[in-house]
C-alpha positions as CSV (number, residue, x, y, z in Angstrom):
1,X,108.1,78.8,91.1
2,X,104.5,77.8,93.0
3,X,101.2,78.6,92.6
4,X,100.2,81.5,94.4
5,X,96.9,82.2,96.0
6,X,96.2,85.7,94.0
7,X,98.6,86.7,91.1
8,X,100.1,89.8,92.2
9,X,99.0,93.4,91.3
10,X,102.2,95.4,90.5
11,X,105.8,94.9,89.0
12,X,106.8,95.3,92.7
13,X,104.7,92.2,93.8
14,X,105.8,90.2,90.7
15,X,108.9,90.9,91.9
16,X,108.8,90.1,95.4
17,X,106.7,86.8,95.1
18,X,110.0,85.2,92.7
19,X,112.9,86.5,94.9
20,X,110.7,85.2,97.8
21,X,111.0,81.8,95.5
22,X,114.9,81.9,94.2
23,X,117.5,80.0,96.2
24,X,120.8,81.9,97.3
25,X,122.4,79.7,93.8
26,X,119.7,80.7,91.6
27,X,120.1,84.4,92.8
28,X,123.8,84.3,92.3
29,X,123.5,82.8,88.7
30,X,120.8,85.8,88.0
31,X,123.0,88.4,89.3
32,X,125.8,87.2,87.4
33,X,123.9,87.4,83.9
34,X,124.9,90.0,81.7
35,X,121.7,93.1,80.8
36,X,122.7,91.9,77.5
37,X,121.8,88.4,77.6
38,X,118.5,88.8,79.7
39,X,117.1,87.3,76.5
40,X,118.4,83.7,77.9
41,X,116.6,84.4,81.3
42,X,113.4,85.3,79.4
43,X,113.7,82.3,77.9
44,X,114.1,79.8,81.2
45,X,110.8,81.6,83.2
46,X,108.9,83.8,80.7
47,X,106.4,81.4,80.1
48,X,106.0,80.4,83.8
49,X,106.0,84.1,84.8
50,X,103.0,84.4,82.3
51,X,101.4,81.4,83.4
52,X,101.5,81.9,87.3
53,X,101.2,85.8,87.3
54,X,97.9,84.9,84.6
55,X,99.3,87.7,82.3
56,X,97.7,85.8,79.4
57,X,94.3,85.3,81.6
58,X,94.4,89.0,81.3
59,X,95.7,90.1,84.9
60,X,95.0,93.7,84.1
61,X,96.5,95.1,87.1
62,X,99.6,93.6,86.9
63,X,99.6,94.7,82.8
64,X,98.9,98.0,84.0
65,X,101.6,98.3,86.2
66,X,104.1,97.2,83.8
67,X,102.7,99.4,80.9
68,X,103.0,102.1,83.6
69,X,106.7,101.8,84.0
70,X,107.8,101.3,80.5
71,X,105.9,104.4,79.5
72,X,104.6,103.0,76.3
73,X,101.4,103.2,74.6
74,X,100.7,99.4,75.1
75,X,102.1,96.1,76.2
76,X,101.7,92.8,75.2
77,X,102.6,89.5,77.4
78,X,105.9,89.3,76.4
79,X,106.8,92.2,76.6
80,X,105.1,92.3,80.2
81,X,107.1,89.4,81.4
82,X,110.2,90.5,80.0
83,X,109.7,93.7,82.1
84,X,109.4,91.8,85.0
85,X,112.3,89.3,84.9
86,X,114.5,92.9,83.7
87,X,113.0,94.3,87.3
88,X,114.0,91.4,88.4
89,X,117.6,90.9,87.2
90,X,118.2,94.6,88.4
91,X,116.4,94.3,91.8
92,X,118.9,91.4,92.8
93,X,121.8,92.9,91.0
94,X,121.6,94.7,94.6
95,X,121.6,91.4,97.2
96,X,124.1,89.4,98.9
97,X,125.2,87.0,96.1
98,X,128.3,85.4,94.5
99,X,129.7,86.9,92.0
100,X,132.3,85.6,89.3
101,X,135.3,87.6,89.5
102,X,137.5,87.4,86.4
């Protein structure tokens, strides 16, 4: 992932600004995670997702937006930045991708 200019605003943005970023073999390795193991994918870009989307710097919008969709009472950064890299996961569950057939 790069820098961007302005961290973005919503789960939609956040989303859109690390397709925009994954190569066709990262996308395919994504897609071909299991919603069960999401855990390892928070593990390999949480912390970059907080860092460049400045959820610990307090990006309030982008908190917001998660807080909004997960219907809970509050949110914390990990939790924020798992949301995103579920949205994520699911968004390119739908995109031209390999997949591992078994």
């Amino acid at each position: 992932m790069s820098k961007h200019n302005k961290p973005p605003k919503t789960v939609d943005e956040a989303v859109d600004l690390l397709i925009e970023e994954l190569s066709f073999g990262d996308r395919s390795i994504i897609a071909n995670i299991k919603e069960a193991d999401l855990g390892i994918l928070n593990f390999a870009i949480g912390i970059r997702v907080k860092d460049e989307f400045e959820l610990e710097k307090g990006n309030n919008l982008l908190l917001q937006s998660c807080l909004s969709q997960l219907g809970k009472p509050s949110i914390d950064t990990d939790l924020a930045s798992a949301f995103i890299i579920k949205r994520l996961w699911e968004r390119v569950q739908h995109t031209p991708v390999l997949k591992i057939v078994k």
